[in-house]
N, CA and C atoms as an extended XYZ file, in Angstrom:
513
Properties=species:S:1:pos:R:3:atomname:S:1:resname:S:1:resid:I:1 pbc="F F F"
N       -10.070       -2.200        3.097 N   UNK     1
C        -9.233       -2.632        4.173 CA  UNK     1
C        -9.926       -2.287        5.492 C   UNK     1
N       -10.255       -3.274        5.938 N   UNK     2
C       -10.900       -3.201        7.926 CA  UNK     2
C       -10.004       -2.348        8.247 C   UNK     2
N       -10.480       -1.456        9.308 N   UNK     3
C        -9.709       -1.214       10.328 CA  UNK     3
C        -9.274       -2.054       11.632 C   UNK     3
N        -7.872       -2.143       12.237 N   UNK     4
C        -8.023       -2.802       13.037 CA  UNK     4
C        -8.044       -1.777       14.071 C   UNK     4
N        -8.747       -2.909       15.178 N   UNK     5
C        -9.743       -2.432       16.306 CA  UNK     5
C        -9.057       -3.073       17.850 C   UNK     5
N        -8.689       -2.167       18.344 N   UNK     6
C        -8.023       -2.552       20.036 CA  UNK     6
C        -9.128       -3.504       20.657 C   UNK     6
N        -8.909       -4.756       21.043 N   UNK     7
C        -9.511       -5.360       21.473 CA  UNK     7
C        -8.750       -5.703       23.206 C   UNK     7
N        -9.737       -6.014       24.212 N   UNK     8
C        -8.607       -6.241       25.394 CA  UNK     8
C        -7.870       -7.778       25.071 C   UNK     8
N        -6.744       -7.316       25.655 N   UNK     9
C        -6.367       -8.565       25.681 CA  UNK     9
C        -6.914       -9.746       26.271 C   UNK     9
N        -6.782      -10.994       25.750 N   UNK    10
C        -7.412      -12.337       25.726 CA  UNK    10
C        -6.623      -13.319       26.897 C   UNK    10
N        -5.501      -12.943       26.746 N   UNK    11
C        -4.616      -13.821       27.819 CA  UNK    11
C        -3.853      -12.891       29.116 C   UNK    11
N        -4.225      -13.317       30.139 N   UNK    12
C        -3.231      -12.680       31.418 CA  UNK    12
C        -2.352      -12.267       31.450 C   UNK    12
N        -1.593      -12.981       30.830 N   UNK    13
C         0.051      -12.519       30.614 CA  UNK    13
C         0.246      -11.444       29.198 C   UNK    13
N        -0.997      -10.515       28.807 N   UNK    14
C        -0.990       -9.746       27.623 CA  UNK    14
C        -0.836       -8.356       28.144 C   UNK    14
N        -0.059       -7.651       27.877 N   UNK    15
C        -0.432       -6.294       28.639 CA  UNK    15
C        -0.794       -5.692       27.517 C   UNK    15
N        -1.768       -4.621       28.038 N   UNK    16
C        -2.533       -3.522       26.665 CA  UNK    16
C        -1.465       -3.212       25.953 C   UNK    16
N        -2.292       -2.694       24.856 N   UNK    17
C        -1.544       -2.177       23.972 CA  UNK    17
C        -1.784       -0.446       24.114 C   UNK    17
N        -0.548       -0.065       24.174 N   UNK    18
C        -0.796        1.729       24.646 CA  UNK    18
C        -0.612        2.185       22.736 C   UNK    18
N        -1.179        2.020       22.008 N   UNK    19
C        -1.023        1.959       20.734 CA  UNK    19
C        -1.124        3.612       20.296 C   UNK    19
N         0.501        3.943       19.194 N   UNK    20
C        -0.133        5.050       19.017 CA  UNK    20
C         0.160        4.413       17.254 C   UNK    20
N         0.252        3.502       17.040 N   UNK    21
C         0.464        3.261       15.806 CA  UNK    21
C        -0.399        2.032       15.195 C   UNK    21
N        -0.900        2.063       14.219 N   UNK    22
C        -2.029        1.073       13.729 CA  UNK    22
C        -1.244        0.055       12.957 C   UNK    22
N        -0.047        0.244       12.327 N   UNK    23
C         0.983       -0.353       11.876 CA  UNK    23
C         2.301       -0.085       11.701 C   UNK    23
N         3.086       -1.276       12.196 N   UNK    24
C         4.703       -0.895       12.227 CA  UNK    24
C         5.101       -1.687       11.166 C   UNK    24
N         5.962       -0.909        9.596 N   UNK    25
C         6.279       -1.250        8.871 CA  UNK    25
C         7.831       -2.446        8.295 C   UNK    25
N         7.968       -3.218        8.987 N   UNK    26
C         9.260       -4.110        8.696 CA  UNK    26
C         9.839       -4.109        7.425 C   UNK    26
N        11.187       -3.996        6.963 N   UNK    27
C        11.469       -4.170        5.282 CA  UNK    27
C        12.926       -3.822        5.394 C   UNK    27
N        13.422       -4.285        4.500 N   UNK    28
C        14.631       -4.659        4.340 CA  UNK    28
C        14.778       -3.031        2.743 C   UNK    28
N        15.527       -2.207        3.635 N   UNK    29
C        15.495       -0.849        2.909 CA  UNK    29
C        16.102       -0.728        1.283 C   UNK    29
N        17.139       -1.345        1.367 N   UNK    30
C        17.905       -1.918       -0.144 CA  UNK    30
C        16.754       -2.385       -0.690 C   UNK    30
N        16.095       -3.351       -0.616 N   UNK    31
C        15.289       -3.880       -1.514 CA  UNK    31
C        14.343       -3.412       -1.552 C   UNK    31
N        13.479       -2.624       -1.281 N   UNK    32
C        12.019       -2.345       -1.616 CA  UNK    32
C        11.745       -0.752       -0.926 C   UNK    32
N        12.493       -0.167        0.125 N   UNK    33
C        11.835        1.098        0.313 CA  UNK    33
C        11.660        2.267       -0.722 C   UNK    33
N        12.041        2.275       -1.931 N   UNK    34
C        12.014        3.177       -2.927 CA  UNK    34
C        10.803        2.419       -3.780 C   UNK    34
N        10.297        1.562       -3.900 N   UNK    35
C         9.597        1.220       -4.691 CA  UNK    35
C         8.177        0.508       -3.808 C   UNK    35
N         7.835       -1.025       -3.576 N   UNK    36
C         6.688       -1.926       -3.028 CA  UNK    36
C         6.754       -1.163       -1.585 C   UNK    36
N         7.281       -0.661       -0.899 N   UNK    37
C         7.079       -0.120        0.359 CA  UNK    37
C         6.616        1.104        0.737 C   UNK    37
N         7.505        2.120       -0.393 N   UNK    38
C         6.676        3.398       -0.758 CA  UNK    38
C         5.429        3.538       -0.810 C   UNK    38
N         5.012        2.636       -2.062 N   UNK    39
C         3.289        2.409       -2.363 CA  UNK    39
C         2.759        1.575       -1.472 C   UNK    39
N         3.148        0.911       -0.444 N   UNK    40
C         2.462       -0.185        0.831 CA  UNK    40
C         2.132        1.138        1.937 C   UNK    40
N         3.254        1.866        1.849 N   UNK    41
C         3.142        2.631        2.819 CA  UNK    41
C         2.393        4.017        3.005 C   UNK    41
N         1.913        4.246        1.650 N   UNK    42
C         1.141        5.650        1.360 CA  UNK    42
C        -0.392        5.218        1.147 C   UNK    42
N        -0.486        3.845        1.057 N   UNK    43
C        -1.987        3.417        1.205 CA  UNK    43
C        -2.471        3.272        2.167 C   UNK    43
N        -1.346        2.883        3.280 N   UNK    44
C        -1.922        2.883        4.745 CA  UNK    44
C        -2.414        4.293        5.354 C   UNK    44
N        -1.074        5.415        4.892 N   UNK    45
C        -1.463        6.988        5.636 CA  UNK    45
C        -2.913        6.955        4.768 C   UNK    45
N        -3.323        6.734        3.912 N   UNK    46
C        -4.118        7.172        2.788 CA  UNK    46
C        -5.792        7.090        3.425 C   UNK    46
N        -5.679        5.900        3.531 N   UNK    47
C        -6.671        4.917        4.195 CA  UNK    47
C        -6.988        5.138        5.666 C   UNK    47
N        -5.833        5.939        6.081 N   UNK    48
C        -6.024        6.555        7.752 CA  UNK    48
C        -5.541        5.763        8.646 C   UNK    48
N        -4.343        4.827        8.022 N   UNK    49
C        -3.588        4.078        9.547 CA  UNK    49
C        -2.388        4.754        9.675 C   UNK    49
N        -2.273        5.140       11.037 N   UNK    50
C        -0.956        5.980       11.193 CA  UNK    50
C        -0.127        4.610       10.979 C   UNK    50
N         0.922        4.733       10.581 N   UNK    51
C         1.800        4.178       10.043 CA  UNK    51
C         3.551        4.325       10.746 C   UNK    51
N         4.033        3.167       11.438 N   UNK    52
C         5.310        3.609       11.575 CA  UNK    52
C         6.270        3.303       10.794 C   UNK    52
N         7.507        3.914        9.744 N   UNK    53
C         8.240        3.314        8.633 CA  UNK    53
C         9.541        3.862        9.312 C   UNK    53
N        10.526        3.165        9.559 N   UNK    54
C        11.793        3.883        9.799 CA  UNK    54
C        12.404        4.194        8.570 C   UNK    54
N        12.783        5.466        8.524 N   UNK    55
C        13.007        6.167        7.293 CA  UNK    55
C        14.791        6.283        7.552 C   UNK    55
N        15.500        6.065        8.127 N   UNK    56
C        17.066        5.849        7.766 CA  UNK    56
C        17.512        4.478        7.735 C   UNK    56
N        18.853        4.657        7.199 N   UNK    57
C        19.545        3.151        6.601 CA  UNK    57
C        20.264        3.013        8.003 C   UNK    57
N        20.202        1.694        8.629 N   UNK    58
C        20.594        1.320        9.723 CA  UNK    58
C        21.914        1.022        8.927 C   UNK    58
N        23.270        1.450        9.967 N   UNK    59
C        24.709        1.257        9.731 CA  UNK    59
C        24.807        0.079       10.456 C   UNK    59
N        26.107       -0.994        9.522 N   UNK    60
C        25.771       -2.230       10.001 CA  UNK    60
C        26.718       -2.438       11.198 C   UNK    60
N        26.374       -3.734       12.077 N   UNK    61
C        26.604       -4.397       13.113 CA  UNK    61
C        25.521       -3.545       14.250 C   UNK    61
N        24.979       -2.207       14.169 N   UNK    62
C        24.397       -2.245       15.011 CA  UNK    62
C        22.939       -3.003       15.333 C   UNK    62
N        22.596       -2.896       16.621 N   UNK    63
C        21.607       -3.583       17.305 CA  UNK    63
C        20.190       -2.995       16.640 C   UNK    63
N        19.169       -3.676       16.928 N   UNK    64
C        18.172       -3.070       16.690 CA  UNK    64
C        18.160       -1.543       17.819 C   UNK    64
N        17.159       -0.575       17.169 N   UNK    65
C        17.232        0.603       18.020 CA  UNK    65
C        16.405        0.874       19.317 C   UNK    65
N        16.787        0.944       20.364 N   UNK    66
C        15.208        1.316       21.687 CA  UNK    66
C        13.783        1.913       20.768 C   UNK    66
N        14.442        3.142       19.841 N   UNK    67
C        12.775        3.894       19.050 CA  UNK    67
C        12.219        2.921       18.322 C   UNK    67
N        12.996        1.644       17.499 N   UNK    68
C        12.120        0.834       16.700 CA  UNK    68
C        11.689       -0.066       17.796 C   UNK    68
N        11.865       -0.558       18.461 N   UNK    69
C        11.781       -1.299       19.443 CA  UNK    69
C        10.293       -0.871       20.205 C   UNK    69
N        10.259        0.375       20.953 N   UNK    70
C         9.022        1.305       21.500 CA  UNK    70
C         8.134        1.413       20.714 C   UNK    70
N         8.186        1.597       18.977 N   UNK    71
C         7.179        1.951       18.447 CA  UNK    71
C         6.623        0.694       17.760 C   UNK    71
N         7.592       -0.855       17.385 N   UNK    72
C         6.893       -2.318       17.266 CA  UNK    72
C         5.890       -2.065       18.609 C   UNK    72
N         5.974       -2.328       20.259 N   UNK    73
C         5.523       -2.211       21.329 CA  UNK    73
C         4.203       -0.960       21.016 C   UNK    73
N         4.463        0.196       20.873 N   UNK    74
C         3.260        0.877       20.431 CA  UNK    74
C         2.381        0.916       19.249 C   UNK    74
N         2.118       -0.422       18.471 N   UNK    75
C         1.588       -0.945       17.398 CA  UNK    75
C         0.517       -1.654       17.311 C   UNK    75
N        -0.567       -1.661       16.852 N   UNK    76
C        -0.985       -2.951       16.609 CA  UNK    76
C        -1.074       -4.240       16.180 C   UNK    76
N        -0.294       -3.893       14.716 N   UNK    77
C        -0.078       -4.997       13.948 CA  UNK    77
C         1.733       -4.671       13.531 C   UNK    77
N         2.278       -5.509       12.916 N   UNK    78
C         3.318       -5.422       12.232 CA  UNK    78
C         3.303       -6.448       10.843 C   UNK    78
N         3.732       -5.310        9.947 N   UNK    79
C         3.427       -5.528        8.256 CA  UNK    79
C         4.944       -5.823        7.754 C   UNK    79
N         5.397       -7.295        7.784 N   UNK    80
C         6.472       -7.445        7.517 CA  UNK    80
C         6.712       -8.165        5.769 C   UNK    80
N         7.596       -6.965        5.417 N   UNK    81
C         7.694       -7.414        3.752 CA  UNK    81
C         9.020       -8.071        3.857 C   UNK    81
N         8.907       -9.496        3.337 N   UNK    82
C         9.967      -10.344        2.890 CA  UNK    82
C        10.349      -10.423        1.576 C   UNK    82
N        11.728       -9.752        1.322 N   UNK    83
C        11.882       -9.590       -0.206 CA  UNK    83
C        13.201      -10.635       -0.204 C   UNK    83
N        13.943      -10.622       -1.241 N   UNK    84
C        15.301      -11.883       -1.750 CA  UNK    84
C        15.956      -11.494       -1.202 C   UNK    84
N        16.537      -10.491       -0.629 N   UNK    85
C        17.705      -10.570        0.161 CA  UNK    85
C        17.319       -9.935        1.787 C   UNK    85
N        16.109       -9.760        1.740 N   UNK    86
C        15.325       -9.890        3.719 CA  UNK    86
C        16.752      -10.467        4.271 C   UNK    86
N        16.696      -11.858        4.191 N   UNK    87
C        17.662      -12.465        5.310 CA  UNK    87
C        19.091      -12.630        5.176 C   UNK    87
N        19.397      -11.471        4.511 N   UNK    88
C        20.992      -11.132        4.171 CA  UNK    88
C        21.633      -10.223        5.686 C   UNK    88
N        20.092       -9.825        5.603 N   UNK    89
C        20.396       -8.205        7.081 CA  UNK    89
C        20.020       -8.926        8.479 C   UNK    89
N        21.386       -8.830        8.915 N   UNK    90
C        21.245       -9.436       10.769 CA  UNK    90
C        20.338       -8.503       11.098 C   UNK    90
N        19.902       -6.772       11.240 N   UNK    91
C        19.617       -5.906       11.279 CA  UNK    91
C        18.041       -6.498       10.984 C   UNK    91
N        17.291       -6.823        9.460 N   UNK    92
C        16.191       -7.392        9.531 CA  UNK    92
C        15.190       -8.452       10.424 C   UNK    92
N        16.538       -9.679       10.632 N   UNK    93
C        16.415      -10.877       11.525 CA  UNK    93
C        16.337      -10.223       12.803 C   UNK    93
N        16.922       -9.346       13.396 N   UNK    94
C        17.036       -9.118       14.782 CA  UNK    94
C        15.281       -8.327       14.947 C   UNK    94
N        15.019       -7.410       13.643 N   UNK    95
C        13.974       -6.697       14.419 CA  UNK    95
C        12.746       -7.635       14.255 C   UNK    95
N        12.517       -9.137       13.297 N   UNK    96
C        11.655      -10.381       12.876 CA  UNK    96
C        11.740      -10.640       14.829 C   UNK    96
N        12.930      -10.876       15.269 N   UNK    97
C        12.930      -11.814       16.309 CA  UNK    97
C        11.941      -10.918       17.470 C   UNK    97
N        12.593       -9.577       17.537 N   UNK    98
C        11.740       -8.534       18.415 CA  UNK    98
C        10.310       -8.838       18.042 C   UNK    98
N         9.980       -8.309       16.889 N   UNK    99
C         8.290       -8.849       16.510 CA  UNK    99
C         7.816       -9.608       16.871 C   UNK    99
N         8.151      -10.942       16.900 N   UNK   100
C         7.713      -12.363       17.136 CA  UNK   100
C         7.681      -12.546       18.398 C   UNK   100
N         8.526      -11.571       19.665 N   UNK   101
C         8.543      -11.783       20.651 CA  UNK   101
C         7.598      -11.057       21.553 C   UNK   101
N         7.209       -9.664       21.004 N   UNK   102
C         6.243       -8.731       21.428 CA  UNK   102
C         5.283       -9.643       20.990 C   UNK   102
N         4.787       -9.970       19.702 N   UNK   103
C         3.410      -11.154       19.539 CA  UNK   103
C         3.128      -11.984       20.937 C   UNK   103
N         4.375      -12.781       21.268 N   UNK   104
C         3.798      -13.982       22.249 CA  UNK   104
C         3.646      -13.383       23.328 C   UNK   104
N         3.825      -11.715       24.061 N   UNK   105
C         3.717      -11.563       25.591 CA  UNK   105
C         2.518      -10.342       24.870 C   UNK   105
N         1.965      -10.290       23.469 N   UNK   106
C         1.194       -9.448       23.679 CA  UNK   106
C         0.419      -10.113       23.057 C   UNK   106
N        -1.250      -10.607       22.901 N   UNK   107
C        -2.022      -11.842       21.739 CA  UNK   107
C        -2.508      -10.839       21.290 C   UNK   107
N        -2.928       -9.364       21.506 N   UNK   108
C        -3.805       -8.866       20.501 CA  UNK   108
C        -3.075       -8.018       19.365 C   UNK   108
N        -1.322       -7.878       19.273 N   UNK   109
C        -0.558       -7.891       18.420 CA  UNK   109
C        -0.421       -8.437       16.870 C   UNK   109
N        -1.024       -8.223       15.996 N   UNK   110
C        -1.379       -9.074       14.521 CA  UNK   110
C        -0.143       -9.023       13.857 C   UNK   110
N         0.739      -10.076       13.513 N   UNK   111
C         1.833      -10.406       12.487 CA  UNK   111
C         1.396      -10.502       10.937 C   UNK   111
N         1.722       -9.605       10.004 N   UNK   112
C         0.996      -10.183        8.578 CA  UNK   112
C         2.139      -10.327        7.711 C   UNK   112
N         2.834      -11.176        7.114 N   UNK   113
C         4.087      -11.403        6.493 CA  UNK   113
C         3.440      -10.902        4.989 C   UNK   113
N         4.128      -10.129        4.435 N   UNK   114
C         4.106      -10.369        3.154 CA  UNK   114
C         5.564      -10.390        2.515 C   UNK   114
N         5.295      -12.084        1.165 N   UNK   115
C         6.067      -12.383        0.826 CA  UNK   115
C         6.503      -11.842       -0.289 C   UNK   115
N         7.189      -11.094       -0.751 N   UNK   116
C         7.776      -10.293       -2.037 CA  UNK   116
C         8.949      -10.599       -2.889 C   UNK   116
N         7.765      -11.032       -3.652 N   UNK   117
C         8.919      -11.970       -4.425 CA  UNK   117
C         9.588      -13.183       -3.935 C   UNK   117
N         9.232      -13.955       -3.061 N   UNK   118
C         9.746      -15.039       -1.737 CA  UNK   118
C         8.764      -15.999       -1.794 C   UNK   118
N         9.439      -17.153       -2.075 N   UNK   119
C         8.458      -18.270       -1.356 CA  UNK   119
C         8.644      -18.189       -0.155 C   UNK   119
N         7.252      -18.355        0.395 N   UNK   120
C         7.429      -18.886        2.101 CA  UNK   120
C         8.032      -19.974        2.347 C   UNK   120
N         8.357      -20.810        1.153 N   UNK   121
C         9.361      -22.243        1.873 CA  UNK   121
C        10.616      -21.893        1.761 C   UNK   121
N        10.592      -21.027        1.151 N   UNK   122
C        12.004      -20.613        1.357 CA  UNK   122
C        12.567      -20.077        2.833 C   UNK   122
N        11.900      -19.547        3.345 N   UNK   123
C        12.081      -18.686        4.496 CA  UNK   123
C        11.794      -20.058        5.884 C   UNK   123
N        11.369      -20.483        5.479 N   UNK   124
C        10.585      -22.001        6.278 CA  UNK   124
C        11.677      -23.027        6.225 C   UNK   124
N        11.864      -23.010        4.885 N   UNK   125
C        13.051      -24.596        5.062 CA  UNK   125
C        15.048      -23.655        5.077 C   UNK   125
N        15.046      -22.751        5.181 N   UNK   126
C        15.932      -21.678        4.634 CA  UNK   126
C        16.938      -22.308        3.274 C   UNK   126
N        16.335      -22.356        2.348 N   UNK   127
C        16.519      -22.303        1.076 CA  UNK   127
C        16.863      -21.439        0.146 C   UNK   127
N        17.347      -21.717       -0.876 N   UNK   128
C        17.423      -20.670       -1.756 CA  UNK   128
C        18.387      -19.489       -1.345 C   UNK   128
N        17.795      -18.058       -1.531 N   UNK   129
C        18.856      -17.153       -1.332 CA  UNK   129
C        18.837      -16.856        0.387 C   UNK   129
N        17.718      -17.569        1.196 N   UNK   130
C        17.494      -17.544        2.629 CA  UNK   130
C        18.988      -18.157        3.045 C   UNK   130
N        18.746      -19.418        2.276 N   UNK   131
C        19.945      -20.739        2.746 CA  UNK   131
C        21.319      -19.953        2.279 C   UNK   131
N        21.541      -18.923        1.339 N   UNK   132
C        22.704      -18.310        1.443 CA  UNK   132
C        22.997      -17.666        2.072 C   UNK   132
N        22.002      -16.525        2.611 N   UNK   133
C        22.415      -15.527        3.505 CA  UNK   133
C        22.719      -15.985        4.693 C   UNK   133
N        22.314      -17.227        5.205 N   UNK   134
C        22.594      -18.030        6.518 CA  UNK   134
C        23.995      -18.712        6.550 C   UNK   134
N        24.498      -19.028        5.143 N   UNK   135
C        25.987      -19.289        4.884 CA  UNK   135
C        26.994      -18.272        5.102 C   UNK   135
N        26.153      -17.033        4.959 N   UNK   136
C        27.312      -15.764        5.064 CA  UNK   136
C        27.453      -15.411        6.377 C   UNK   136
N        26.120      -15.511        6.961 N   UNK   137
C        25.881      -15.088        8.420 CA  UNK   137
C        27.232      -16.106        8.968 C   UNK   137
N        27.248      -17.339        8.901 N   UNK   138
C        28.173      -18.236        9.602 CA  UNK   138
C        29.338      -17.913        9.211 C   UNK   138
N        29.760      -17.549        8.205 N   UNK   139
C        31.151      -17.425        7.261 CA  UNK   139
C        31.793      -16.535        8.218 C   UNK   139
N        30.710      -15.422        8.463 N   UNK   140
C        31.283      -14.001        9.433 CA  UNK   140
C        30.887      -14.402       10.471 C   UNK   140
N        30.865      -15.871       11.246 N   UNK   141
C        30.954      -16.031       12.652 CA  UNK   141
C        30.240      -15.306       13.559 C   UNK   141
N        28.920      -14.886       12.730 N   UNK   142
C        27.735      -14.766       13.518 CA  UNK   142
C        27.565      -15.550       14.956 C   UNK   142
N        26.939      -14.868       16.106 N   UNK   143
C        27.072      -15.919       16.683 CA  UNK   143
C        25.945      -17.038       16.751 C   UNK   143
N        26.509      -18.383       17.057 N   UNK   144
C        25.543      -19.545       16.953 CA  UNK   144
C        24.147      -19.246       17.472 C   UNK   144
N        23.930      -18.956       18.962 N   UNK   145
C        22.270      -18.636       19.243 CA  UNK   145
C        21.739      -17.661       18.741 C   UNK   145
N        22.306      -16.478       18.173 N   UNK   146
C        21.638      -15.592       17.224 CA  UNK   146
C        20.941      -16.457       16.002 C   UNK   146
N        22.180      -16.937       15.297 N   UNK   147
C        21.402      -17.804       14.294 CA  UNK   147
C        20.405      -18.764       14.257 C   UNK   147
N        20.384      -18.970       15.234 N   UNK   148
C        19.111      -20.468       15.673 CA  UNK   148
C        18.264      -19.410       15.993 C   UNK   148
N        18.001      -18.434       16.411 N   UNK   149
C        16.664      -17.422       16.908 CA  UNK   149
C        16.076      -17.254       15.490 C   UNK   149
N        17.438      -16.152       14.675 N   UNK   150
C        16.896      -16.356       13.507 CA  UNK   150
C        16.168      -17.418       12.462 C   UNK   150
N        16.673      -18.144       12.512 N   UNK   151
C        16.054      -19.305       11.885 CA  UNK   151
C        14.335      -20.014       11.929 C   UNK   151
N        14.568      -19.845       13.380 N   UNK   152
C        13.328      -19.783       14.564 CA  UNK   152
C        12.246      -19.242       13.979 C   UNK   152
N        12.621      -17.783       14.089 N   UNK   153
C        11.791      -17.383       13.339 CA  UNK   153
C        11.140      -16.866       12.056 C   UNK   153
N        12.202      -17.230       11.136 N   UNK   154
C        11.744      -17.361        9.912 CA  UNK   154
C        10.777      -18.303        9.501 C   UNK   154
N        10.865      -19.830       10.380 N   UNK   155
C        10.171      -20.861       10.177 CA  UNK   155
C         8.610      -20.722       10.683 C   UNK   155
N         8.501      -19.534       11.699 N   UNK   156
C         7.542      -19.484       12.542 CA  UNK   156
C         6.709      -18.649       11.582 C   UNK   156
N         7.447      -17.468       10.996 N   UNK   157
C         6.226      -16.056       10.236 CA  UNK   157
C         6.283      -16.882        9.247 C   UNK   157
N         6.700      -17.990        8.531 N   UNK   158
C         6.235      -18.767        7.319 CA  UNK   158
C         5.020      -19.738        7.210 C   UNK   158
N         4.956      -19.793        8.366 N   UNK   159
C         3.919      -20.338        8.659 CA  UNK   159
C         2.541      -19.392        9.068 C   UNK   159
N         2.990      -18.221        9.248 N   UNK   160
C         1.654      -17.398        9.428 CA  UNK   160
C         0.854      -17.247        7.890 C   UNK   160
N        -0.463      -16.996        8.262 N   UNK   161
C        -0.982      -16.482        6.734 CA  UNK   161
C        -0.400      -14.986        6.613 C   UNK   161
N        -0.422      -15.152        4.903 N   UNK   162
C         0.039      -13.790        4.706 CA  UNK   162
C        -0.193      -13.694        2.996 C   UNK   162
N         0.918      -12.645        2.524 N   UNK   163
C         0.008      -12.409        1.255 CA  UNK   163
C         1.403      -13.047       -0.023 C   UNK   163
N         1.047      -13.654       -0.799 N   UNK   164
C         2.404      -13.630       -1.864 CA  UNK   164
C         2.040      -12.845       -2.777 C   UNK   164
N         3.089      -12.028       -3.268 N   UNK   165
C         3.197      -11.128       -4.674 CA  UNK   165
C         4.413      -11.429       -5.218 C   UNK   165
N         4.293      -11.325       -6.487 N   UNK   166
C         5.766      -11.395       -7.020 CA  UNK   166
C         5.698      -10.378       -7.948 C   UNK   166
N         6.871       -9.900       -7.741 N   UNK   167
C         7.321       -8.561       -8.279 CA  UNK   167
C         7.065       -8.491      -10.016 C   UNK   167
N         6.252       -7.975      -10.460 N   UNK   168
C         5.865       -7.778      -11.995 CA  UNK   168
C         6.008       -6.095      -12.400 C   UNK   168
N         6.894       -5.867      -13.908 N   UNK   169
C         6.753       -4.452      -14.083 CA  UNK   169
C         5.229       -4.218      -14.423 C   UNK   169
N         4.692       -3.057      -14.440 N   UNK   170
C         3.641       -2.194      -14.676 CA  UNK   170
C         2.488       -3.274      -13.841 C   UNK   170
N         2.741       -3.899      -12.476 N   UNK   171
C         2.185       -4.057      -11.915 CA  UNK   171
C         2.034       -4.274      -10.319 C   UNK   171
């Protein structure tokens, strides 16, 4: 695994990156922090990337937090794992939308989706268990421009390269 390397920014409108983190870990905690995130995340300390993982269960309706927020912003890259129920959590979608938004006012910011267990068309056309969780989101009168952000950007990191795995035992 390269290290990634602070490069200046490329576009005017980029402000440095005051980086104290080589990667900020995205994941939907129900599904994968006891298991694919654990081991994603001990290869990075391993390998020597400081690593940011928020280690408590966000209580729901709240907002994303200012500390996750500061430390996406003090990152280089963000390592976002999309598992089957990712887009169940407004909580997930809200901190996708933050990501995607630090990317466009920062270019030397790297997005790497990995899909777990997920087609990317799923997340792209919102299908499947995507296209349900977007039924529930509405059911509970989410509000409308939240949901179109979300959507936004599900279609957008599906389109980034990234890695597919699908979840196999003893592998």
């Amino acid at each position: 695994m390269a290290r990634f390397r602070h490069q200046k920014p490329s576009s005017s409108n980029s402000s440095p990156c005051r980086c104290r983190y080589d990667v900020f870990l995205s994941f939907r905690g129900k599904d994968t922090r006891k298991t694919f995130t654990d081991h994603l995340y001990a290869a990075f300390v391993e390998k020597g990337f400081p690593t940011f993982r928020d280690k408590e269960e966000v209580e729901r309706g709240e907002g994303i937090k200012p500390e996750l927020q500061k430390a996406i912003q003090q990152s280089r890259s963000s390592v976002i794992v999309f598992s089957k129920d990712y887009a169940s959590s407004g909580w997930c979608l809200d901190e996708l939308v933050f990501i995607l938004e630090h990317k466009r006012i920062s270019s030397d910011h790297v997005v790497l989706p990995v899909f777990y267990d997920v087609d990317p068309s799923h997340l792209r056309n919102q299908t499947g268990r995507v296209g349900e969780a977007f039924s529930r989101h509405e059911e509970n009168q989410q509000s409308p421009n939240k949901i179109k952000q979300w959507r936004v950007a599900l279609r957008e990191v599906a389109d980034l390269s990234g890695m597919v795995l699908k979840n196999q035992a003893n592998g």
